[in-house]
MARVEX-624139 format. One record per atom (N, C-alpha, C): residue number from 1; residue in three letters; atom name; y, z, x. Coordinates in steps of 0.2 Angstrom, whole numbers, always signed. Atoms other than C-alpha are relative to their C-alpha. Example, Ala and Ser with C-alpha at 12.3 -4.5 7.8 and 13.67 -1.06 7.14 Angstrom:
<nodes>
    nr   rest   atom      c2      c3      c1
     1    ALA      N      -6      +0      +4
     1    ALA     CA     -22     +39     +62
     1    ALA      C      +6      +0      +4
     2    SER      N      -6      -1      -4
     2    SER     CA      -5     +36     +68
     2    SER      C      +5      +3      -4
</nodes>
This chain:
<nodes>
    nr   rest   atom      c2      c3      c1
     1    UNK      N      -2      -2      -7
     1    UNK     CA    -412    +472    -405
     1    UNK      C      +6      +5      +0
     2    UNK      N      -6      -5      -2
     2    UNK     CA    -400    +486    -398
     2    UNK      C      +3      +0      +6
     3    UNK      N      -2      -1      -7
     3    UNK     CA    -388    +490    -386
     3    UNK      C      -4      +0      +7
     4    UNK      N      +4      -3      -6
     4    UNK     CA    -401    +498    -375
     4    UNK      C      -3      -7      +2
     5    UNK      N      +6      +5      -4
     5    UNK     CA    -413    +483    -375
     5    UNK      C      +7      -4      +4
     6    UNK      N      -2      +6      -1
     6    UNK     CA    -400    +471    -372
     6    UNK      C      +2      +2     +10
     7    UNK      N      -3      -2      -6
     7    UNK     CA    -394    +482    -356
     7    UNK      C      -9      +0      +3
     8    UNK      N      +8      +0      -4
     8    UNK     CA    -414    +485    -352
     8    UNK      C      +0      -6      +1
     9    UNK      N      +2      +8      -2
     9    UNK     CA    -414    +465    -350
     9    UNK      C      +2      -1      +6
    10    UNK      N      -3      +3      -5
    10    UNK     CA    -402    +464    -338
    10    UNK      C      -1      +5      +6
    11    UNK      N      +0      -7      -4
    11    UNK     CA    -405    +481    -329
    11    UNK      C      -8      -5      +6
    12    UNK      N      +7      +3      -1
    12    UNK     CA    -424    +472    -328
    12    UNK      C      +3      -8      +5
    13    UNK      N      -2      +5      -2
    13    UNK     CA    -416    +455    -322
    13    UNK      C      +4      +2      +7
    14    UNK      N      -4      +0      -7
    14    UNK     CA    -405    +462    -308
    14    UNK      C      -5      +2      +4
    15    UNK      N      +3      -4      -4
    15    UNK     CA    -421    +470    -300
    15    UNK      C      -3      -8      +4
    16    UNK      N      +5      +4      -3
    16    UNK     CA    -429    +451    -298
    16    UNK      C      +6      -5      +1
    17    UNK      N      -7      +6      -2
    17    UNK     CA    -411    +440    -293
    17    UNK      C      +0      +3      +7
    18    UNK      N      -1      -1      -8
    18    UNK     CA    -409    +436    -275
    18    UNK      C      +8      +2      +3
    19    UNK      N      -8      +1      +0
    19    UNK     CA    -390    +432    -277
    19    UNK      C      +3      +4      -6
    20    UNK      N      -4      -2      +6
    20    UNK     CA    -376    +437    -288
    20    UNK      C      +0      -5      -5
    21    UNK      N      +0      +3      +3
    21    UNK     CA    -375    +431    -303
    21    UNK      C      +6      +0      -4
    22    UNK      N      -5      -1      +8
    22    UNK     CA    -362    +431    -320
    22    UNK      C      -3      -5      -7
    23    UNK      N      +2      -1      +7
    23    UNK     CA    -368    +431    -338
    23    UNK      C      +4      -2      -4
    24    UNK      N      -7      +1      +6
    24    UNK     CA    -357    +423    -350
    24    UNK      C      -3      +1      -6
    25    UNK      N      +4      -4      +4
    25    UNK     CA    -365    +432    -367
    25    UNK      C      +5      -3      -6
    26    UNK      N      -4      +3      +6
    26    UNK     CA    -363    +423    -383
    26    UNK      C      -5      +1      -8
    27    UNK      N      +6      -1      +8
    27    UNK     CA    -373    +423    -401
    27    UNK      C      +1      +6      +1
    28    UNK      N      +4      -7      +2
    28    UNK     CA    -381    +437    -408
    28    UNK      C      +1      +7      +2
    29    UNK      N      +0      -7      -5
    29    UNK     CA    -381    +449    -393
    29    UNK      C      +8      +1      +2
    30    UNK      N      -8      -2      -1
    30    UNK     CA    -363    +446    -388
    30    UNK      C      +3      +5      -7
    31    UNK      N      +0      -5      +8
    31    UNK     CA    -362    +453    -408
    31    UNK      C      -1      +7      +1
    32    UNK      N      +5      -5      -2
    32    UNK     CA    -373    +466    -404
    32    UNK      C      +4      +5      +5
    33    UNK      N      -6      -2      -4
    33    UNK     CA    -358    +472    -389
    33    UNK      C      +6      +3      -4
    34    UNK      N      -6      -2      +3
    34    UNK     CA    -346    +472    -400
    34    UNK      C      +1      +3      -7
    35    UNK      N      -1      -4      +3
    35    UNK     CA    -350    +483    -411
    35    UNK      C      -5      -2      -9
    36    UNK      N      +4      +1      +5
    36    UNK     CA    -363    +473    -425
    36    UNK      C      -5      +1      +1
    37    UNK      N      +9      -4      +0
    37    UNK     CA    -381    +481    -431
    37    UNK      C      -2      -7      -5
    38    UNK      N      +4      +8      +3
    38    UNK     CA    -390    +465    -435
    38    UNK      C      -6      -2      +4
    39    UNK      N      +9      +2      -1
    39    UNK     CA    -410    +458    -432
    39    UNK      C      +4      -5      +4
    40    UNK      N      +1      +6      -6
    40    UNK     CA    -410    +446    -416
    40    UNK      C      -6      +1      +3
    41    UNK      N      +4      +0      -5
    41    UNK     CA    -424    +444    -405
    41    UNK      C      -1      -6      +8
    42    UNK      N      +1      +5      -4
    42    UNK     CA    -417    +434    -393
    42    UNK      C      +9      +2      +4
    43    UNK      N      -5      +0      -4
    43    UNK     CA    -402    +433    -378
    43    UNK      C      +3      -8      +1
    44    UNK      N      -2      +8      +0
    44    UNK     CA    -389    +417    -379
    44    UNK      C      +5      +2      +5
    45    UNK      N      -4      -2      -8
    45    UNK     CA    -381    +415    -361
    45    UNK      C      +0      -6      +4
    46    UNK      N      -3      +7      -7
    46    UNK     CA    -371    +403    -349
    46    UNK      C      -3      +4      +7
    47    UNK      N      +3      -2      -5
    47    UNK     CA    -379    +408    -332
    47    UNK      C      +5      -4      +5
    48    UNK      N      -4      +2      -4
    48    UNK     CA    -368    +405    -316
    48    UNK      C      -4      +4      +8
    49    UNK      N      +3      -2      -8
    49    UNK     CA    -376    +409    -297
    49    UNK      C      +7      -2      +3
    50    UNK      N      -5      -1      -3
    50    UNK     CA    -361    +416    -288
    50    UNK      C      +0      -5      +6
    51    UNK      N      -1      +2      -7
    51    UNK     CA    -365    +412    -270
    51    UNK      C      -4      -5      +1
    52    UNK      N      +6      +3      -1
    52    UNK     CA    -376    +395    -271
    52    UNK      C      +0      -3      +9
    53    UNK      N      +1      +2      -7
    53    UNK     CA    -384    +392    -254
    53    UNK      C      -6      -8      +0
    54    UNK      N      +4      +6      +3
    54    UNK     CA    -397    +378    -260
    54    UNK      C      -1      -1      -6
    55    UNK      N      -1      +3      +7
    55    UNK     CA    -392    +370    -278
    55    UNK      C      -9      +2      -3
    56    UNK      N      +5      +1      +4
    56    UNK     CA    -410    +368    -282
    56    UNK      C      -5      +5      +0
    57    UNK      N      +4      -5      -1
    57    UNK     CA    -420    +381    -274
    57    UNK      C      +3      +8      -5
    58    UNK      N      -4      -6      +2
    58    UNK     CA    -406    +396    -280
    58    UNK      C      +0      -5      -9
    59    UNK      N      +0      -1      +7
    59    UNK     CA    -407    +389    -299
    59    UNK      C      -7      +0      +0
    60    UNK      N      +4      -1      +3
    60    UNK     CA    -425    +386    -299
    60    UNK      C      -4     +11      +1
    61    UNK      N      +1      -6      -3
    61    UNK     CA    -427    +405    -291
    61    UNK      C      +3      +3      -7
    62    UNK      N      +1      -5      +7
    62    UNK     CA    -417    +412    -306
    62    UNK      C      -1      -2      -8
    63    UNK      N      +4      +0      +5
    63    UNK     CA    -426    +403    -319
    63    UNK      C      -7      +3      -1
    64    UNK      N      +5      -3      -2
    64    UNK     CA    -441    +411    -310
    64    UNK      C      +0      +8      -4
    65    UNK      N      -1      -8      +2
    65    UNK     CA    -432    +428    -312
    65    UNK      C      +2      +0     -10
    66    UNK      N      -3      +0      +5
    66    UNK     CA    -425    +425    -330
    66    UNK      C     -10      +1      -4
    67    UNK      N      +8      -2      +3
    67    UNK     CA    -444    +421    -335
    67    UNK      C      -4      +7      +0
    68    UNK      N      +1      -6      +0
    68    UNK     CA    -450    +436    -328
    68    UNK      C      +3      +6      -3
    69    UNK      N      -4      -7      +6
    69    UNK     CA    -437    +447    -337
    69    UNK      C      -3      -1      -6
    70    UNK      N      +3      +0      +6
    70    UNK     CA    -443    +439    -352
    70    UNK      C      -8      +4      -3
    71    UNK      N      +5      -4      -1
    71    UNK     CA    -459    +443    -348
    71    UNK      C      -3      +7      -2
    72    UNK      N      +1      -7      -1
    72    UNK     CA    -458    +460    -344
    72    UNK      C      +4      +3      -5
    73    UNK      N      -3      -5      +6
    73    UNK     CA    -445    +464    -359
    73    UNK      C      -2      -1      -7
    74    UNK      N      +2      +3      +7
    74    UNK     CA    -453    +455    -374
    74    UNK      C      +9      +0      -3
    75    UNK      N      -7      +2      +4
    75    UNK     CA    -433    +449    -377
    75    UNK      C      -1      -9      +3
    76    UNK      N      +0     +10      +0
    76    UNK     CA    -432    +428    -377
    76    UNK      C      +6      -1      +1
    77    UNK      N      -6      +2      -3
    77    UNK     CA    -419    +422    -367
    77    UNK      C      +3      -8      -2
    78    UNK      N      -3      +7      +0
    78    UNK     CA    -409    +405    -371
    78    UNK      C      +7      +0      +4
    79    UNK      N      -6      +1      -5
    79    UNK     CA    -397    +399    -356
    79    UNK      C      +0      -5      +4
    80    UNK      N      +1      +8      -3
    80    UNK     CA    -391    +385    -349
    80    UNK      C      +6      +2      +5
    81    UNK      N      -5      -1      -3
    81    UNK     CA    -377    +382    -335
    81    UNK      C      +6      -2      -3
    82    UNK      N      -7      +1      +4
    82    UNK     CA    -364    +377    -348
    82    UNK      C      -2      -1      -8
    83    UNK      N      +3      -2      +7
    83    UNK     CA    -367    +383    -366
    83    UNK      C      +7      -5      -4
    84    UNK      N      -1      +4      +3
    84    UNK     CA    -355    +370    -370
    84    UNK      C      -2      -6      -4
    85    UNK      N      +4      +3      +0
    85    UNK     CA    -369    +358    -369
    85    UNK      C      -3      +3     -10
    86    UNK      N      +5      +0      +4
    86    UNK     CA    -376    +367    -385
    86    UNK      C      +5      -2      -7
    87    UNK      N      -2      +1      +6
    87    UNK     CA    -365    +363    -399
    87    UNK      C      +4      -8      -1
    88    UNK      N      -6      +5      +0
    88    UNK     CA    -353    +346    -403
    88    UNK      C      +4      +1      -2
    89    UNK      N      -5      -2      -1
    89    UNK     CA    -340    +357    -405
    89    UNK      C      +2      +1      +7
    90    UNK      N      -3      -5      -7
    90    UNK     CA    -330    +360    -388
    90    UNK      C      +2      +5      +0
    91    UNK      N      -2      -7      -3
    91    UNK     CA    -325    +377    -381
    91    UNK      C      +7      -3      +3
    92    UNK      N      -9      +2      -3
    92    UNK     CA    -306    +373    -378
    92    UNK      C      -1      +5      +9
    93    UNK      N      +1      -6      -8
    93    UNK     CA    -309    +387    -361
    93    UNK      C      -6      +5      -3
    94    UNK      N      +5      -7      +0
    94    UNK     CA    -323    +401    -359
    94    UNK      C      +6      +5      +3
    95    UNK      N      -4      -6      -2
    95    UNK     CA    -310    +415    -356
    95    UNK      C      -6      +7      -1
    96    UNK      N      +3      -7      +4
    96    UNK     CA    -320    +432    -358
    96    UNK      C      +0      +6      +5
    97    UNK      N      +0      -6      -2
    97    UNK     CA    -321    +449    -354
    97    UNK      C      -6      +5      +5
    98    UNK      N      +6      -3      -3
    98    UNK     CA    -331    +460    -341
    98    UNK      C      -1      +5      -5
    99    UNK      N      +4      -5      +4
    99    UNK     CA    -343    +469    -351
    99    UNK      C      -3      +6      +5
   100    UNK      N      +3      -6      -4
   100    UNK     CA    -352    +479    -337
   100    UNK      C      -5      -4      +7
   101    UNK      N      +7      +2      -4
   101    UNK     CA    -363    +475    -321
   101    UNK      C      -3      +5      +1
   102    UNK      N     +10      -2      -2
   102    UNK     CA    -382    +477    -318
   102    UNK      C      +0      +0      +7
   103    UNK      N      +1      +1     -11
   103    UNK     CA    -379    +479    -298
   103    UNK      C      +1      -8      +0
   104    UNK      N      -2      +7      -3
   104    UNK     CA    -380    +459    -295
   104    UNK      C      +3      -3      -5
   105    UNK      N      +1      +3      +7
   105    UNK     CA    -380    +454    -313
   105    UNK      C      +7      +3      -3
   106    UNK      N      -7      +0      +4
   106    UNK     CA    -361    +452    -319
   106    UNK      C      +0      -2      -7
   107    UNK      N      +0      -1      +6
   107    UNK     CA    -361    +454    -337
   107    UNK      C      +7      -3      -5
   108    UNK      N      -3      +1      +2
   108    UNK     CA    -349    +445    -347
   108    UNK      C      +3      -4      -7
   109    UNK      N      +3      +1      +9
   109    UNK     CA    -344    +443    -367
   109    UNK      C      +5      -5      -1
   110    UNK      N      -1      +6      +3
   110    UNK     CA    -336    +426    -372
   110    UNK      C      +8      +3      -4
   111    UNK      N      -5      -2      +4
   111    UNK     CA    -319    +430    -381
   111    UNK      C      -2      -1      -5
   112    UNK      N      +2      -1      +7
   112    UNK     CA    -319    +433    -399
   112    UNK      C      +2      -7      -2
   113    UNK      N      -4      +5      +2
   113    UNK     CA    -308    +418    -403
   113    UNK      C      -7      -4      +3
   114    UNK      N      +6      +6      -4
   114    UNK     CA    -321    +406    -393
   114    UNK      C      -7      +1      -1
   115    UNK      N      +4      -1      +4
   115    UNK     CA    -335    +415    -398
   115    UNK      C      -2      -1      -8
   116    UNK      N      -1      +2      +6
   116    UNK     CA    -330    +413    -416
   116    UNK      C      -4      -5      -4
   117    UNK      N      +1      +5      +3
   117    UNK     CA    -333    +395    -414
   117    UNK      C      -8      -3      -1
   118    UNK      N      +9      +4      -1
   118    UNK     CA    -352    +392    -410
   118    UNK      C      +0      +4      -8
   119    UNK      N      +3      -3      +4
   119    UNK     CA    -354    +404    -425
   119    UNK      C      +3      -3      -7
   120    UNK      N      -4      +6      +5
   120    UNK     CA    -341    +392    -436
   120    UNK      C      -4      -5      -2
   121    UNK      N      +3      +8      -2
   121    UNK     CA    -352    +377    -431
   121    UNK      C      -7      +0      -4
   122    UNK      N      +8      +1      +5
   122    UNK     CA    -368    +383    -438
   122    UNK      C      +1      +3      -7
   123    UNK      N      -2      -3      +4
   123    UNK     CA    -361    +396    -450
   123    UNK      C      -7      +2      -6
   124    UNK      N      +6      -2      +8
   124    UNK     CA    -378    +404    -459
   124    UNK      C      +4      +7      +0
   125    UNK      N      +0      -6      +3
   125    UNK     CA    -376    +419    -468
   125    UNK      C      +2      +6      +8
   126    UNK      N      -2      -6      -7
   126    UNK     CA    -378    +431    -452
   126    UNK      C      +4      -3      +4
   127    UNK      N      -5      +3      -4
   127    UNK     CA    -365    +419    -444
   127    UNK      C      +7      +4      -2
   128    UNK      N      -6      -1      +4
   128    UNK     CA    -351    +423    -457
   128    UNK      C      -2     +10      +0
   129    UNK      N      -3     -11      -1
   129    UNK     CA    -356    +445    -456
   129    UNK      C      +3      -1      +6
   130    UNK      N      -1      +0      -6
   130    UNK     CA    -355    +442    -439
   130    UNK      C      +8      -1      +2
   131    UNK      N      -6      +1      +1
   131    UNK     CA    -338    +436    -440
   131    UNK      C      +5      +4      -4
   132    UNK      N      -3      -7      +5
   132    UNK     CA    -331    +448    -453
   132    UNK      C      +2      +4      +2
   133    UNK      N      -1      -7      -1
   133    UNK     CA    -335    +461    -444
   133    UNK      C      +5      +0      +9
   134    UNK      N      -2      -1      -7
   134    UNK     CA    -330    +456    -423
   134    UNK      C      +8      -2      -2
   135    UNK      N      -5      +1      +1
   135    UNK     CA    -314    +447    -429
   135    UNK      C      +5      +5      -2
   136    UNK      N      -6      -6      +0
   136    UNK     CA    -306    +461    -438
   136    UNK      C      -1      +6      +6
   137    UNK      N      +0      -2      -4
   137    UNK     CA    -314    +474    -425
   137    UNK      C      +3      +0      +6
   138    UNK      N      -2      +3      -3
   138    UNK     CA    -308    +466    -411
   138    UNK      C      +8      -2      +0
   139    UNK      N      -9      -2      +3
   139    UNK     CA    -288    +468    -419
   139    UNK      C      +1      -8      +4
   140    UNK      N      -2      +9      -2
   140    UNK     CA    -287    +446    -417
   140    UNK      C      +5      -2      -5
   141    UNK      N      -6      +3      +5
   141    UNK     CA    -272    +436    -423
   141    UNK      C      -2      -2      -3
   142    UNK      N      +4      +5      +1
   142    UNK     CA    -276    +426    -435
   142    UNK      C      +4      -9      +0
   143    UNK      N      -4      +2      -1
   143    UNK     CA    -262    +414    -431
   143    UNK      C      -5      -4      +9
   144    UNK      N      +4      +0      -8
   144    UNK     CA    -271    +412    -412
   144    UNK      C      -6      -1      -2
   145    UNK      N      +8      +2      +2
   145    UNK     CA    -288    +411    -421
   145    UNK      C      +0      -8      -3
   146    UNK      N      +0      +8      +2
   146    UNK     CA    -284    +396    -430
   146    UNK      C      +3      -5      +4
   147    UNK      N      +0      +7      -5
   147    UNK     CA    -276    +387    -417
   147    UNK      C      -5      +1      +7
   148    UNK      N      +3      -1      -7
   148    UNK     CA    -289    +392    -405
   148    UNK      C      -7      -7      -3
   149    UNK      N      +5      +4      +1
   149    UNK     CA    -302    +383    -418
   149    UNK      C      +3      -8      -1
   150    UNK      N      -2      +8      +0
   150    UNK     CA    -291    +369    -422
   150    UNK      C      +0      -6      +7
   151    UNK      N      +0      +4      -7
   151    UNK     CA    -289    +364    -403
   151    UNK      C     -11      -2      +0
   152    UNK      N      +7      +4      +0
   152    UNK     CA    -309    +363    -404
   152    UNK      C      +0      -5      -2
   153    UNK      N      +1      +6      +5
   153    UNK     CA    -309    +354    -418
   153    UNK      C      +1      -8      +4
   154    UNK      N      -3      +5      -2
   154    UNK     CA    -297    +341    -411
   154    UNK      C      -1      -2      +9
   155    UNK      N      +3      +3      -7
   155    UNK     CA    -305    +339    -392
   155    UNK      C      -7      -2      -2
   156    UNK      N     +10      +0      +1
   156    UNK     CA    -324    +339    -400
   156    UNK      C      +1      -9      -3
   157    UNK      N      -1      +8      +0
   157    UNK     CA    -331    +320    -399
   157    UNK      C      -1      +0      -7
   158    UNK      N      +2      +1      +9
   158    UNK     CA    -332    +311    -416
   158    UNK      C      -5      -1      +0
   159    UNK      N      +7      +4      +2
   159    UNK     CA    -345    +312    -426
   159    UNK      C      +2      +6      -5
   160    UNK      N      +2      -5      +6
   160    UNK     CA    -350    +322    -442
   160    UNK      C      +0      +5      -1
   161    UNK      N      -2      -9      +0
   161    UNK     CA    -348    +339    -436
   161    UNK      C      +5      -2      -2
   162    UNK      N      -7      -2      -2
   162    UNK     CA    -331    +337    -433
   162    UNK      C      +1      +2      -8
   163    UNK      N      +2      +0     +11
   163    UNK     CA    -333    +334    -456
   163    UNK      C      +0      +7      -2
   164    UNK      N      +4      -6      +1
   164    UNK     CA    -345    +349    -456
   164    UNK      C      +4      +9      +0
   165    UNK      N      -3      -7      -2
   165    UNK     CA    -335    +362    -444
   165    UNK      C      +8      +1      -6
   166    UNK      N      -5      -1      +4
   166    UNK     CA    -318    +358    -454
   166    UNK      C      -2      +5      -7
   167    UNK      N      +2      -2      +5
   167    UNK     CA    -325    +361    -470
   167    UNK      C      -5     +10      +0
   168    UNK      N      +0      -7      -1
   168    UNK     CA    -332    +379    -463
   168    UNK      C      +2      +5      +0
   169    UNK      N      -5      -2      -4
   169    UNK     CA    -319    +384    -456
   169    UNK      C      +5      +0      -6
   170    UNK      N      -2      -1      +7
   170    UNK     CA    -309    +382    -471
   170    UNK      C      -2      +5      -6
   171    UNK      N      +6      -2      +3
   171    UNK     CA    -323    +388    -482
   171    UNK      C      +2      +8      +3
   172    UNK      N      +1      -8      -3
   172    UNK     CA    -322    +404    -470
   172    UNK      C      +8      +3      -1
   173    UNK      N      -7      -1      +0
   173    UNK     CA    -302    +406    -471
   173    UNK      C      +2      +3      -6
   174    UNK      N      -1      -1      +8
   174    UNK     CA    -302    +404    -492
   174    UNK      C      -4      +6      -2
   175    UNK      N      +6      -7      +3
   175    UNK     CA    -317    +419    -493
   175    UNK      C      +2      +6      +3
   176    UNK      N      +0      -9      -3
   176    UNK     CA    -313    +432    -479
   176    UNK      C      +7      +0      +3
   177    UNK      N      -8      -1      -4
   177    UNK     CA    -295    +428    -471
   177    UNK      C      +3      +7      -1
   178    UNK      N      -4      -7      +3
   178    UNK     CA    -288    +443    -482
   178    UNK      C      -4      +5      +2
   179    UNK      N      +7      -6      -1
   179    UNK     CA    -305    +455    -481
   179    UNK      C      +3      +0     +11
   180    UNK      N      +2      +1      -7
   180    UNK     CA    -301    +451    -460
   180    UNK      C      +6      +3      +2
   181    UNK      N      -9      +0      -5
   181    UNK     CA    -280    +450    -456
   181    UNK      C      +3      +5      -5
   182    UNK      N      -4      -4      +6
   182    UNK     CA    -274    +461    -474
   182    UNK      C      +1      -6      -5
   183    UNK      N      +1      +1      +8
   183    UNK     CA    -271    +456    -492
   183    UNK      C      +7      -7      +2
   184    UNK      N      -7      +4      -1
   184    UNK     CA    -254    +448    -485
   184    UNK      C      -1      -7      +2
   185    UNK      N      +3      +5      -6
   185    UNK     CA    -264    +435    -475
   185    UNK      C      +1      -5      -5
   186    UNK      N      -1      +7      +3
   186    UNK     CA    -260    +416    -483
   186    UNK      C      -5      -5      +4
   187    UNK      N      +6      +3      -3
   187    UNK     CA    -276    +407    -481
   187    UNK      C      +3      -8      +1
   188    UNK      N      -6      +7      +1
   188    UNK     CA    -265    +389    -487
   188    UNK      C      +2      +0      +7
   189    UNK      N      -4      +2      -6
   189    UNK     CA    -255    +392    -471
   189    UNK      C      -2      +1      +5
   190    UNK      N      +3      +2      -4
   190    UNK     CA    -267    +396    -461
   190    UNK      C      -5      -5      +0
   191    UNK      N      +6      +7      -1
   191    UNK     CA    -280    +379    -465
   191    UNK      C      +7      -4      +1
   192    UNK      N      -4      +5      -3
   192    UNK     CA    -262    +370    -462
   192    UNK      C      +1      -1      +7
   193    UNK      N      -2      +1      -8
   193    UNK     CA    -259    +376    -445
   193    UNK      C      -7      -1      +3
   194    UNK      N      +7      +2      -5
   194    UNK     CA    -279    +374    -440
   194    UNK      C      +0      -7      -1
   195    UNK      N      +1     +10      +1
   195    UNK     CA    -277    +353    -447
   195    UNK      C      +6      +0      +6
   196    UNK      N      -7      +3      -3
   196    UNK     CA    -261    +352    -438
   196    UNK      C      +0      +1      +6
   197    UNK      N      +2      -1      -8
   197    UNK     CA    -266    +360    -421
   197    UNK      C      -6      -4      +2
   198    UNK      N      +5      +5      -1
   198    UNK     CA    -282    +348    -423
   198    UNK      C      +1      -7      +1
   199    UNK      N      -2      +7      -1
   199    UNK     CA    -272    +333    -426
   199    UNK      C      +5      -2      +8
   200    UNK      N      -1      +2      -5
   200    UNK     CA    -263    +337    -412
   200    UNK      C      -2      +2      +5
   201    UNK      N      +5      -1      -5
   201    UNK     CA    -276    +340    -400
   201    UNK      C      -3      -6      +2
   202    UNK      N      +4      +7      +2
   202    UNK     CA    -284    +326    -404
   202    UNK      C      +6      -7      +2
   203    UNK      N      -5      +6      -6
   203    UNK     CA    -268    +314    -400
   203    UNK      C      +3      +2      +6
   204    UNK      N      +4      +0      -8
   204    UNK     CA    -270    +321    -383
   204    UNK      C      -4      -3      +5
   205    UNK      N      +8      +4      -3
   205    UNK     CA    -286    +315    -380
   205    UNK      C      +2      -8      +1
   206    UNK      N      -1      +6      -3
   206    UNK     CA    -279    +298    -381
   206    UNK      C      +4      -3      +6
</nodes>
């Protein structure tokens, strides 16, 4: 997939929405935005109906329209109303950035830091390019990136991810921190500050 399609989806989507809408654009195609040439065949997105005048009639109408877009662009859309729902890591906030509006269709890309993290969570191969390349691109701290995933870490409920995402995140710090922040970058001191800002997110929660 390319720029073009992804803007064709949405160009196509704003012709069949009754209401406004806003896109919160995450995975693959938020990639795709920011400057990554990589194989997708599909759109990952938080959906929000600006103006809802009947809850049930105004979502099932732009499940209506979202199909039909799929329909008519051969791209596969995956969206829910809170893309928090998909990982058992939490999103400490969705902050993000206007990318561009499709006339009703408000377009918008996830911050890199919070983005980062669905991509930490599953971390395949295309996960970790994907990361390489927006993280440095994107001119991010890497001070602010660790404690943005550490705060995940330590609000997401117990269970075995929490094990999994550590050990990734880690994993990702000791292989590319230098290739990402400079030669200078101290991976040691940054997995200190992402356990420590975990633990204390986590004695929060109680």
């Amino acid at each position: 997939m390319k720029k073009t399609d992804i803007h064709r989806f949405f160009e196509n989507l704003n012709l069949r929405v009754e209401r406004p809408v806003r896109i919160l654009l995450t995975g693959g195609a938020a990639a795709i935005l920011q400057g990554v040439e990589r194989a997708t065949f599909d759109i990952d997105f938080e959906v929000a109906i600006k103006k809802l005048d009947d809850p049930l009639r105004d979502w099932e109408a732009i499940q209506k329209a979202i199909a039909d877009t799929a329909r008519a662009t051969g791209i596969t859309p995956q969206y829910s109303e809170d893309i928090d729902q998909w990982s058992s890591i939490a999103l400490p906030a969705k902050e993000s950035r206007l990318y561009r509006r499709f006339g009703k269709v408000e377009v918008r890309i996830l911050n890199p830091g919070l983005w980062a993290i669905g991509k930490l969570a599953r971390y395949l191969s295309t996960d970790v390019q994907d990361l390489r390349i927006v993280l440095k691109a994107a001119n991010t701290l890497p001070k602010a990136m660790v404690k943005l995933w550490g705060t995940a870490l330590g609000i997401s409920p117990a269970s075995s991810s929490q094990g999994t995402f550590r050990k990734q995140v880690e994993s990702f710090l000791d292989q590319h921190a230098r290739e990402i922040w400079g030669a200078q970058t101290d991976s040691k001191e940054l997995k200190r500050l992402f356990i420590e800002t975990a633990q204390r997110a986590r004695s929060r929660q109680r």
